[in-house]
N, C-alpha and C positions, 0 to 999 in steps of 0.2 A: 472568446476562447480560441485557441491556435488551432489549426485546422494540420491536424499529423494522419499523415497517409502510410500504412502500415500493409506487408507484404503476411497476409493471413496463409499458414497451412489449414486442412478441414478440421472442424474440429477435435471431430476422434482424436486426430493429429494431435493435434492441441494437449487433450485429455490425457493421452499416453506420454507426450513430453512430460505433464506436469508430474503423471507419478513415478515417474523416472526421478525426477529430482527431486521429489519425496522418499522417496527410496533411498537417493543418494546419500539427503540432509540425515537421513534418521541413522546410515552406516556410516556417518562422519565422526571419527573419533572424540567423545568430549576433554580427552586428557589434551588434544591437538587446538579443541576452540579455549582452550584455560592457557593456554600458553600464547596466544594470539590476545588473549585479553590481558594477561599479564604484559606482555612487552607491548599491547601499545596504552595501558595505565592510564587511561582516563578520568580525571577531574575534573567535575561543573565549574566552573568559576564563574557562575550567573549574568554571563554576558548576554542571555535569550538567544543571539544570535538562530540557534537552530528552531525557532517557536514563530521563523521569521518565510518567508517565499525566495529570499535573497539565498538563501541554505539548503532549504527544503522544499521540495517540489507543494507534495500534499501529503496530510496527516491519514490514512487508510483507516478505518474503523472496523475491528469487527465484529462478527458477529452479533457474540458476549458484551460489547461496549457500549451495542447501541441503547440499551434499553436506560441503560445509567445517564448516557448523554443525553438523552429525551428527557428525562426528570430534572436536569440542570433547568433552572432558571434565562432559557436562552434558545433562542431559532438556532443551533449549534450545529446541525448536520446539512450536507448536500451531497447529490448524487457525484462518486468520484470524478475527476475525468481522466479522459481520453476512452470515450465510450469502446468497448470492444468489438461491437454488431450493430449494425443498422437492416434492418429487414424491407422487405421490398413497399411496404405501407408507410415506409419512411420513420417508421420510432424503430430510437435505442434501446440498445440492450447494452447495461454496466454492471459492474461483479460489485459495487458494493457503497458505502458510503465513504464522505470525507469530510474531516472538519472546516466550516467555513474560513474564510480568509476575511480581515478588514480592507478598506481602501490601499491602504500603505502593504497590504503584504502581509500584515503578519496576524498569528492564530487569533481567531474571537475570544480567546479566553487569556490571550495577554496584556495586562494592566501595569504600568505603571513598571514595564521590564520584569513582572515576575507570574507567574500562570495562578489563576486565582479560582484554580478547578485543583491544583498539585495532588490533594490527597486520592482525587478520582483522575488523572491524566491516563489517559490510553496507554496500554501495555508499552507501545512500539516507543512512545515518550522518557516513557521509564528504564527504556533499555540505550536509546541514543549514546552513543553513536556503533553501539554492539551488534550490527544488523551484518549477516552473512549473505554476500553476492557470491554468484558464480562468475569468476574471472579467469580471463589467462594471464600469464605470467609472461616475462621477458621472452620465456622462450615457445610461449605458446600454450602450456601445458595447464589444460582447464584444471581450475583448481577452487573450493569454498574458503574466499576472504574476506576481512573486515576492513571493509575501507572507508568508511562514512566519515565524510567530516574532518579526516585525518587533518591536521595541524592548521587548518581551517577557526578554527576557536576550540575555549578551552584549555586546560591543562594536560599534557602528555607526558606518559613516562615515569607517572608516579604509581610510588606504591602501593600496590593490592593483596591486598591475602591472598593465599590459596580458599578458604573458606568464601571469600565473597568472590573469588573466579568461578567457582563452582556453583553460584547462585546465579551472576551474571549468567552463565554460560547453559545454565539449563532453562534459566528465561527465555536466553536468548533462540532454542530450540523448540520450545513451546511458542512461539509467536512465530515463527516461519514456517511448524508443523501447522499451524492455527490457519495462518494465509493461506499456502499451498493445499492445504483441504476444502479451504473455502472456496478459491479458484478451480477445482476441481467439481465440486458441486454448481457452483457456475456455468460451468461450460455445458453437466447434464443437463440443466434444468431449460438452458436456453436449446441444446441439441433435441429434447424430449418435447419444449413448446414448440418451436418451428418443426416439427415431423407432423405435430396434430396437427397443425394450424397451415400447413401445407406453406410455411414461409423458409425463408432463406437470406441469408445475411447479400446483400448486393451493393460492392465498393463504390460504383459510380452514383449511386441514392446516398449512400454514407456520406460520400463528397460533395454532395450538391447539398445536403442538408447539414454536414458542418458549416458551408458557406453562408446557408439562411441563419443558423447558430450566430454567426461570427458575427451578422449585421443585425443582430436583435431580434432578428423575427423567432419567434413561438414555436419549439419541440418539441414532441413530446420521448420521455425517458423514462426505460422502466428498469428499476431500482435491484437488484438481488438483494435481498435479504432475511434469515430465517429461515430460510426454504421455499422462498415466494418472492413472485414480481411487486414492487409498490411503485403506483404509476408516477410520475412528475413531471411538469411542464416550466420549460425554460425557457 
């Protein structure tokens, strides 16, 4: 696993960012994300490509997803990465899960170039490439757009209704409402354990223990999930 060293505010800090831009997403105009969906017209053309690590970082799971992916037929889940906390006893703290990857890269559930989970795939799968980032623009001016994937694979430019922008596009706020709440409860759950437990997240443990991470030696990471930690060792 890559060892990424991240510049943490506290995280109240943290917590009040996140509902900041829960706030934001939810006074986001949806007549403004159906018109972002319409001109950039998106068509599967089943090339997988985004089911791949070449494309996509990690698949995020949540909450609602996991229980379904557990009942597949498949060891299908792992703790996300780029753990958020490491506390001074040396275990992680991560916000949540993520679909496994095969050797090559690409999702456990792609066969044969086509996803063999389709009618149960993860929200965020089913919206590809419709995912709202917070970006600036040429001239700086922080703004919510869709930029996943742009001309990277796929068809562009093709025609959408207004009826299925509108579907897109209230998906698409339901799954970013969904994340952003989750992350939020995250942050409590880890700021309300480390108060009992008299811990604290310390970067120089974090960093020494990505390193034992990276050369195979033994983790341990504790999972957010449901409203609870789920231990795992890596």
């Amino acid at each position: 696993m890559e060892l990424v060293i991240v510049a943490r505010s506290s995280i109240e800090e943290q917590i009040l960012d996140l509902r900041k831009e829960l706030h934001d997403l939810l006074e986001f105009p949806i007549e403004k994300l159906c018109e972002i969906i319409k001109e950039v017209g998106f068509e599967c053309d089943m090339c997988s490509k985004c089911c791949t690590s070449d494309f996509n970082d990690h698949i995020f799971i949540l909450d609602q997803e996991v229980s379904c992916i557990r009942n597949l037929p498949s060891d299908a889940l792992e703790p996300a990465p780029y753990f958020e906390f490491c506390d001074n006893t040396g275990t992680f703290y991560v916000s949540g899960y993520a679909l496994r990857t095969k050797e090559d890269g690409s999702c456990i559930f792609l066969e044969g170039g086509r996803c063999n989970i389709y009618e149960h795939r993860p929200l965020i799968c089913k919206l590809y490439p419709y995912m709202l980032h917070r970006e600036a623009d040429h001239c700086g001016k922080m703004d919510w757009r869709q930029i996943s994937g742009l001309n990277e694979h796929g068809v562009y430019h093709s025609e959408i209704t207004d009826e299925e922008c509108i579907r897109i596009a209230n998906l698409t706020i339901d799954y970013e409402t969904a994340y952003l709440e989750h992350q939020i409860c995250f942050l409590e759950k880890v700021n309300e354990h480390f108060k009992k437990q008299n811990l604290k997240h310390i970067q120089s443990i974090y960093d020494r223990m990505m390193r034992k991470l990276s050369k195979g030696e033994k983790v341990r990471v504790m999972v957010y999930c449901n409203g609870r930690f789920e231990k795992h060792y890596l």
